[in-house]
C-alpha positions in Angstrom: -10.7 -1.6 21.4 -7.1 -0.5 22.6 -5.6 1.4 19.9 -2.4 0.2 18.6 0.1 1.0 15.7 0.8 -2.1 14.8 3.0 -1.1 12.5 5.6 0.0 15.2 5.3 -3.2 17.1 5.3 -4.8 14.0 8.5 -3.2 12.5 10.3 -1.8 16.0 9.4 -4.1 18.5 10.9 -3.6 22.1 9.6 -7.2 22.9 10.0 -10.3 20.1 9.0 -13.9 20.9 9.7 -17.0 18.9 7.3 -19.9 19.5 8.7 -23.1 17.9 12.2 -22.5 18.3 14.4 -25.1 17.0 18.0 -26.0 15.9 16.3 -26.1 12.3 15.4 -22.4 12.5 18.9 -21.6 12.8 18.8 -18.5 9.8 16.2 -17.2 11.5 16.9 -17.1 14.9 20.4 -15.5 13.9 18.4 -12.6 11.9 16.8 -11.9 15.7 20.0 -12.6 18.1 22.9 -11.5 16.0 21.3 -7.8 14.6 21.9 -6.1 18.0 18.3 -6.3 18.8 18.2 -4.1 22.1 14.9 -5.0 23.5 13.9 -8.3 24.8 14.0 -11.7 23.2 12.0 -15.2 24.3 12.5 -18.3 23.0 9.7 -20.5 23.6 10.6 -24.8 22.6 9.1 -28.2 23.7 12.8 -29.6 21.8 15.8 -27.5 23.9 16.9 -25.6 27.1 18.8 -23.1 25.3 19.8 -22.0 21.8 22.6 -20.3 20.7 23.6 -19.3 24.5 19.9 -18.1 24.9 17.3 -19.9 27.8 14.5 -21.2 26.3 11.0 -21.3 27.8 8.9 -24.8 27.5 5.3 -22.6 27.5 4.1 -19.7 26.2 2.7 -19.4 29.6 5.9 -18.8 31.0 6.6 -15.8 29.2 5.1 -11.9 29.5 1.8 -11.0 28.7 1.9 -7.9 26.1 4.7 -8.8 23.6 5.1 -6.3 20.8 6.2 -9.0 18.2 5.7 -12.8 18.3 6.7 -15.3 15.2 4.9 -18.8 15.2 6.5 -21.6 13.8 4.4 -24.6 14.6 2.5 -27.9 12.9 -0.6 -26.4 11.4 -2.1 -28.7 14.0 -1.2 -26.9 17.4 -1.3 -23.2 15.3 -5.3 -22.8 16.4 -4.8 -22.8 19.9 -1.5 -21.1 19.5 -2.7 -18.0 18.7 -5.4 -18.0 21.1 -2.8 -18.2 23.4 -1.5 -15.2 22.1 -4.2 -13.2 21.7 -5.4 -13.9 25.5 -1.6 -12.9 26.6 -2.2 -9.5 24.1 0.1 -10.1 21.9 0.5 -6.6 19.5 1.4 -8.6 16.3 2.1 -12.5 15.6 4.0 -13.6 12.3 2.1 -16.9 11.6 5.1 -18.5 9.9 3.6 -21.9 9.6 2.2 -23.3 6.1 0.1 -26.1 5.1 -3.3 -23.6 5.6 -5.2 -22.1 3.2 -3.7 -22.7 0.4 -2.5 -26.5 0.6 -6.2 -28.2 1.4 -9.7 -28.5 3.0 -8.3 -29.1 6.5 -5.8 -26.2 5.9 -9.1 -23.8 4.6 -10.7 -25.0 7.8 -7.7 -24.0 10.0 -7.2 -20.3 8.1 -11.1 -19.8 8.9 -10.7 -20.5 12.2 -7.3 -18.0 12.5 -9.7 -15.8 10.8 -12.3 -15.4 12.9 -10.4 -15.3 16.5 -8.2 -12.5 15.1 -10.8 -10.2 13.4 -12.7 -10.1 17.0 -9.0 -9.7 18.8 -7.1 -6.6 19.2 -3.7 -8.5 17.8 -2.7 -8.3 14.2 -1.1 -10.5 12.4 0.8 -11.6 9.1 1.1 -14.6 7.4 -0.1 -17.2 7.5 2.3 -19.0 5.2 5.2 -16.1 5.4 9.0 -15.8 6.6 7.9 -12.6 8.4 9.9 -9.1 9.0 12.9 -7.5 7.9 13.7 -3.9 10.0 16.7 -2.1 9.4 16.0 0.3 12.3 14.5 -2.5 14.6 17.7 -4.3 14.5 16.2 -8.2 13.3 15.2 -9.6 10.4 13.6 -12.9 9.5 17.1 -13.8 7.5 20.1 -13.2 8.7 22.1 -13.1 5.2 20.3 -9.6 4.6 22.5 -6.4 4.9 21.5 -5.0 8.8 23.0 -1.7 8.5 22.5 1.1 7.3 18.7 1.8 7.5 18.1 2.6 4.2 14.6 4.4 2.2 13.7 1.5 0.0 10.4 0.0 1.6 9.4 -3.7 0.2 5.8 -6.1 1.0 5.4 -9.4 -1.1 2.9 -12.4 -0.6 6.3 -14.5 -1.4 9.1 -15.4 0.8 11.2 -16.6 -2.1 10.8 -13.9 -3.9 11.2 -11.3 -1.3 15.0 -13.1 -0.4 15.9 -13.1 -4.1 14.7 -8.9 -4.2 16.4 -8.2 -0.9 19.7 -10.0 -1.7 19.5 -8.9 -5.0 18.9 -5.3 -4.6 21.6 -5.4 -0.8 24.1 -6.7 -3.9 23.3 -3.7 -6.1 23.6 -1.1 -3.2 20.1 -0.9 -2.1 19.6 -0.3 1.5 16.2 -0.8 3.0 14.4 0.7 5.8 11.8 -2.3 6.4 10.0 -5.4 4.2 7.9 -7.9 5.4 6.7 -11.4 3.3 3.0 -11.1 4.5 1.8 -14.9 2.6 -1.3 -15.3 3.1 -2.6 -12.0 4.5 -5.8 -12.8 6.3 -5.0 -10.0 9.0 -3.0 -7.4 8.0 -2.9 -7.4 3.9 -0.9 -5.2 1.1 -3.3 -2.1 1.3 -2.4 -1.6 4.8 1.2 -1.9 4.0 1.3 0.5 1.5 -0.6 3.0 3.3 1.6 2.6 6.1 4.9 2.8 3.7 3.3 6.2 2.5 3.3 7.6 5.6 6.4 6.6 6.8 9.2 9.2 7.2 12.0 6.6 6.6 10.7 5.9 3.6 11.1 7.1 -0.1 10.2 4.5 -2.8 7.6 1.3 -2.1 8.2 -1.9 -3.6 5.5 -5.1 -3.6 4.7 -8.5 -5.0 0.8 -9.0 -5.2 -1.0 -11.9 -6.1 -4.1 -11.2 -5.4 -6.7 -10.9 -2.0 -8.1 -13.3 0.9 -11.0 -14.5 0.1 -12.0 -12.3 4.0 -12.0 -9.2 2.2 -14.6 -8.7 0.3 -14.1 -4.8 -0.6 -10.2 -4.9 -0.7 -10.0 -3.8 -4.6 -12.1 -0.4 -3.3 -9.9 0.1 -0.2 -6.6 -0.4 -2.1 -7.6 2.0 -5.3 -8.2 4.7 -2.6 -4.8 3.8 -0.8 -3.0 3.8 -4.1 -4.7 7.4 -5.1 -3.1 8.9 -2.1 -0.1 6.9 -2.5 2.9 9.7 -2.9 5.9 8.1 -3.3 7.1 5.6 -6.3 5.5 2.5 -5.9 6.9 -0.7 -7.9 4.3 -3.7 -8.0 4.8 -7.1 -10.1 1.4 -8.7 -10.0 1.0 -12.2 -11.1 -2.1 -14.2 -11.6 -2.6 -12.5 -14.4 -3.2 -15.5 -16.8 -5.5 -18.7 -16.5 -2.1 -20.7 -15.5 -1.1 -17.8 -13.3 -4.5 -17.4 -11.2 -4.3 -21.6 -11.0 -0.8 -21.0 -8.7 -1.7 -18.3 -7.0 -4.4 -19.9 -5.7 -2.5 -23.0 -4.6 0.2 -20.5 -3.1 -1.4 -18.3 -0.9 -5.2 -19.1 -1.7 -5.7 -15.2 -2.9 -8.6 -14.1 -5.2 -7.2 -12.7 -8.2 -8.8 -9.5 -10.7 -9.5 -9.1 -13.4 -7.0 -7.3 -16.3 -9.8 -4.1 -17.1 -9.6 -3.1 -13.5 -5.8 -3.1 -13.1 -6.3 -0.8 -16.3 -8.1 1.3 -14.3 -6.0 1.2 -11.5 -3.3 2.0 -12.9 -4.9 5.1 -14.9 -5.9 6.7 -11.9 -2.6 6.4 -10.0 1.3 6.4 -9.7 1.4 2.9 -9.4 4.3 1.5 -12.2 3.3 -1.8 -12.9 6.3 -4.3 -13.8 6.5 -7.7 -15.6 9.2 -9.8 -14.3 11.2 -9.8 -11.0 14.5 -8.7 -12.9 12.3 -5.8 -14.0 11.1 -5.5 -10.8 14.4 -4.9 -9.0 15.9 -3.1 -11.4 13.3 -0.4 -11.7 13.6 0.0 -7.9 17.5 0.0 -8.5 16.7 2.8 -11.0 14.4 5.0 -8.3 17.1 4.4 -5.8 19.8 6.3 -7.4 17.7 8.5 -9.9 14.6 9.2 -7.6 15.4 13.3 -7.8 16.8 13.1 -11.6 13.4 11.9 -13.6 13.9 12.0 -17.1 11.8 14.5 -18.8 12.8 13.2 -22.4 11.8 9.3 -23.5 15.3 9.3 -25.6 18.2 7.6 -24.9 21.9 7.7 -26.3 24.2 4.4 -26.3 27.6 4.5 -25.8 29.6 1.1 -26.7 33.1 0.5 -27.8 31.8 -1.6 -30.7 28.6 -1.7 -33.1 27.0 -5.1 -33.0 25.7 -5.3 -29.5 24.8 -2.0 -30.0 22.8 -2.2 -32.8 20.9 -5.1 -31.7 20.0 -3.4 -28.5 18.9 -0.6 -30.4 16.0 -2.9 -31.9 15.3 -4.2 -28.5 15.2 -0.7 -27.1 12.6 0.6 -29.5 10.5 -2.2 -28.9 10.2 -1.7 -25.5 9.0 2.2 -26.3 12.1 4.1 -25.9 13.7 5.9 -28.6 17.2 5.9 -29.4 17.3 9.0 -31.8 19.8 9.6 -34.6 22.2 12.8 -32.8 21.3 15.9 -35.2 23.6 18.8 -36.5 25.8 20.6 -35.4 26.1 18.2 -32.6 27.2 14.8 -34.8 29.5 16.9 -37.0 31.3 18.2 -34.3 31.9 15.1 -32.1 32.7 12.9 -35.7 35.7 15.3 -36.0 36.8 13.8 -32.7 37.5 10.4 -33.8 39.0 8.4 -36.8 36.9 5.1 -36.6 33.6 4.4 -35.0 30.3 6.1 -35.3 28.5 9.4 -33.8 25.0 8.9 -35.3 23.7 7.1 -31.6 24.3 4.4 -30.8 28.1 6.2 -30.4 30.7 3.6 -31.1 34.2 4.8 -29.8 36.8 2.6 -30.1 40.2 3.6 -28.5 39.2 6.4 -27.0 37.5 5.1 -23.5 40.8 6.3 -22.1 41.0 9.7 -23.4 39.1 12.9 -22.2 38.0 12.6 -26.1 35.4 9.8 -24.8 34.1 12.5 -22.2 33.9 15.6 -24.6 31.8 13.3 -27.3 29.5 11.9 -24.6 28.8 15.5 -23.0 28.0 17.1 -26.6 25.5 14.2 -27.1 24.1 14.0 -23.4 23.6 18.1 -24.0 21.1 17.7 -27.4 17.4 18.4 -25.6 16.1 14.9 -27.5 17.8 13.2 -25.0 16.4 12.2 -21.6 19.3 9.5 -20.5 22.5 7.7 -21.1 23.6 4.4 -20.9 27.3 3.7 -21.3 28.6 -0.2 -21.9 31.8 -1.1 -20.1 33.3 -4.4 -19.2 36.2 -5.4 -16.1 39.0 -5.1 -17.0 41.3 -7.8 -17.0 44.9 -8.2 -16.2 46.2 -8.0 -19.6 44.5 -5.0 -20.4 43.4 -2.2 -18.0 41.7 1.1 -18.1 43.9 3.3 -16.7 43.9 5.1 -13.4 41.5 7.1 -14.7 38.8 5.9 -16.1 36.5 5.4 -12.8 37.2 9.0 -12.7 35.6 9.9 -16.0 32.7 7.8 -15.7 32.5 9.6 -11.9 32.6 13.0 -14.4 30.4 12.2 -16.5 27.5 11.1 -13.8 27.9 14.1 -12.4 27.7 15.8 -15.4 24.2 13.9 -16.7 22.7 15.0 -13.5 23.3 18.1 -13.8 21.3 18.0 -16.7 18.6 16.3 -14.9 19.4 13.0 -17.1 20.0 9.5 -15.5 23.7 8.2 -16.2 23.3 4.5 -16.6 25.8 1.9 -17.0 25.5 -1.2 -18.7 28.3 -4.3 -17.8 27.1 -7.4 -19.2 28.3 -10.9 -17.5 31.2 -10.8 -20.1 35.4 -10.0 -20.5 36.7 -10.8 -16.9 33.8 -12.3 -14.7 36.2 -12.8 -11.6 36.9 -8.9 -11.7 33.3 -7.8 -12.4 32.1 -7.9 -8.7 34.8 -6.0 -7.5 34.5 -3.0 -10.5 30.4 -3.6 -10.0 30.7 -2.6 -6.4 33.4 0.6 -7.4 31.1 2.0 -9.7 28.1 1.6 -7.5 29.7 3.5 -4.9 29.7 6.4 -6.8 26.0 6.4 -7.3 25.7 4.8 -10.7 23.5 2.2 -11.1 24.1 -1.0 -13.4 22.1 -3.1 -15.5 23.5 -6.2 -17.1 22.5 -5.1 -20.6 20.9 -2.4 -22.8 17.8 -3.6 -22.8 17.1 -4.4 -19.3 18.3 -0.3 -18.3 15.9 0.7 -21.0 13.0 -1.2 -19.1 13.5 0.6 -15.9 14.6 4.1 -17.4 11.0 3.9 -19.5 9.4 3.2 -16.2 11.2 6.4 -14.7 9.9 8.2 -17.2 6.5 7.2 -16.9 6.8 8.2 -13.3 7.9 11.5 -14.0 4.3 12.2 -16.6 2.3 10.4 -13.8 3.7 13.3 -11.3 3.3 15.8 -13.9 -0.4 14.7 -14.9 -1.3 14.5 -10.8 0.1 18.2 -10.6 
């Protein structure tokens, strides 16, 4: 068999066709015409001469043999002899966008076997069925166009959910993230996660792997083997939410993307034996790769925290919240408490440190750097608010925040920064985006920094146990 890496034609295509192409496909065909795509592009529809200034072709016949990258968005009914089609014309990869297979009924189970076998005897490869397909920084298209296209970034991202893989993408372009390439793979009865992620680990462009995984195709029989080995030589930070892990759960997967599901003592296992950080939620999710993103070379090496708010209640309830999730918010010993108490007239310096007053004074910076200096303390999370028009921080106070980042890493400590959906919401996205540009990340509470800061940590033992 012709040997291929798919993965280029896959992700860097010099060649793309779209089979299906319709006025109704209009956010995706403006993810492949509108990116600066510099290779070749053919539109292949039974509905239209030309879309969006771009010839269309009635046949798949009509177009080149050998296309790097073909997206199929068909009725299930025509999708059999549609890839045949391809695979005869070799076709390098096919994004089998369609639905309604395996995992809607018998005649949809029928139809994925059948896709099944004429690819496993083919030399194409494919993704989906049941997927939105590709996002590529460096190859210039992406399945959505409402994704950030430039720059290419190091963040890496493969998830058996389209929905979910728009809300991580958007979210994560909104927090600053910038991704070199993701894919929604659905059903994955060709290419599947483990071949992702192996691929991901050897990618130069590449620095921190993200994925969604609900479980396997029922075609791979020995996929829990291959992946463990994958995951063992995995080298990077890899995020995975996995779901299916209840009786409820495993009952939508299966009516999702049809995938088998394991069981909890082997994802014990797994997750023993390698780097893999396991997540429970999809705010979690993108939050902990928000953390890797700005603190992947700063790991904490201490599982203490100090918080710094102007006032005690939130505080102290996130402290309980904190503690539960396993990080420790440590009372700040002598000499260092005495010292920074003498600094202020109201408030607190036992940790949380409530300073009231002084957010505007190079006070708040001297108290936060004696406390970020004790060796109990891995990281820092500092509450702040927009300011409104009443009330502002001063011209300096972006500044000092700026200071004291700089001054946490280095340390070697993550500087986080907490700005809950409170105060001035119309002002919050534009003092979100200012403090994200100078490489502090931001969490909408306490809590939910404490959840990826823990996972940093863990992280940093795994690398330390491996070594």
């Amino acid at each position: 068999m012709e040997n291929i890496n798919y993965f280029e034609k896959l992700f860097y295509p010099k060649t793309i066709a779209f089979i299906g192409a319709t006025n109704k496909r209009t956010w995706h065909l403006k993810g492949i015409l509108e990116r600066g795509f510099t290779g070749e592009i053919f539109l292949v529809s039974k509905s239209s001469d030309e879309l969006f200034g771009k010839k269309c072709y009635k046949d798949i016949s009509e177009i080149p043999d050998g296309i790097d990258h073909a997206i199929i968005g068909v009725n299930r009914n025509n999708l059999v002899e549609i890839v045949k089609e391809c695979i005869r014309k070799k076709f390098s990869t096919i994004h089998i966008f369609s639905a309604g297979t395996g995992e809607f009924d018998e005649k949809g189970l029928e139809i994925e076997d059948e896709l099944y076998n004429i690819l496993n005897i083919s030399s194409t490869r494919a993704i989906g069925p049941n997927c939105m397909g590709v996002y590529s920084t460096g190859g210039r298209f992406s399945y959505s166009h409402y994704f950030k296209a430039e720059p290419v970034g190091n963040v890496a991202f493969v998830s058996q959910s389209g929905d979910l893989t728009d809300r991580t993408v958007e979210s994560l372009n909104e927090l600053g993230v910038n991704f070199s390439i993701a894919a929604s793979i659905g059903n994955s009865i060709s290419l599947n996660i483990s071949d992702f992620i192996e691929y991901f680990n050897s990618d130069d462009k590449t620095d921190i792997i993200g994925c969604y995984f609900e479980g396997f195709s029922r075609y791979l029989k020995f996929q829990g083997r291959r992946l463990l080995e994958v995951l063992k030589k995995n080298k990077k930070p890899l995020i995975m939410l996995r779901s299916g892990v209840t009786e409820q759960g495993k009952r939508s997967v299966t009516s999702h993307t049809g995938s088998l599901t394991t069981s909890r003592q082997i994802w014990k296992a797994v997750y023993t034996q390698t780097n893999l950080i396991p997540v429970r939620s999809l705010e979690e999710l993108i939050e902990t790769i928000q953390a890797f993103y700005y603190c992947k070379d700063i790991l904490p090496k201490v599982n203490g925290v100090i918080l710094i708010t102007w006032s005690g209640g939130t505080a102290t309830v996130a402290t309980d919240l904190i503690s539960e999730i396993g990080v420790d918010v440590p009372r700040i010993q002598d000499p260092a408490m005495s010292k920074m108490k003498q600094m202020i007239r109201i408030g607190s310096t036992l940790n949380p440190l409530d300073l009231p007053w002084v957010s505007g004074s190079e006070t708040y910076n001297k108290i936060i750097k004696i406390a970020a200096d004790e060796p109990y303390i891995g990281g820092i999370f500092l509450e702040t608010f927009a300011p409104s028009d009443e009330w502002g921080m001063g011209d300096d106070y972006l500044p000092r925040l700026l200071e004291l980042k700089n001054y946490c890493v280095n340390l070697g400590k993550p500087f986080f920064i907490s700005l809950p959906y409170g105060g001035n919401v119309v002002n919050r996205d534009e003092f979100k985006n200012k403090i994200l540009r100078m490489g502090i990340p931001i969490f909408p509470s306490f809590d939910r920094a404490a959840r990826a800061f823990l996972n940093l940590y863990i992280y940093q033992k795994k690398m330390k146990q491996r070594n």
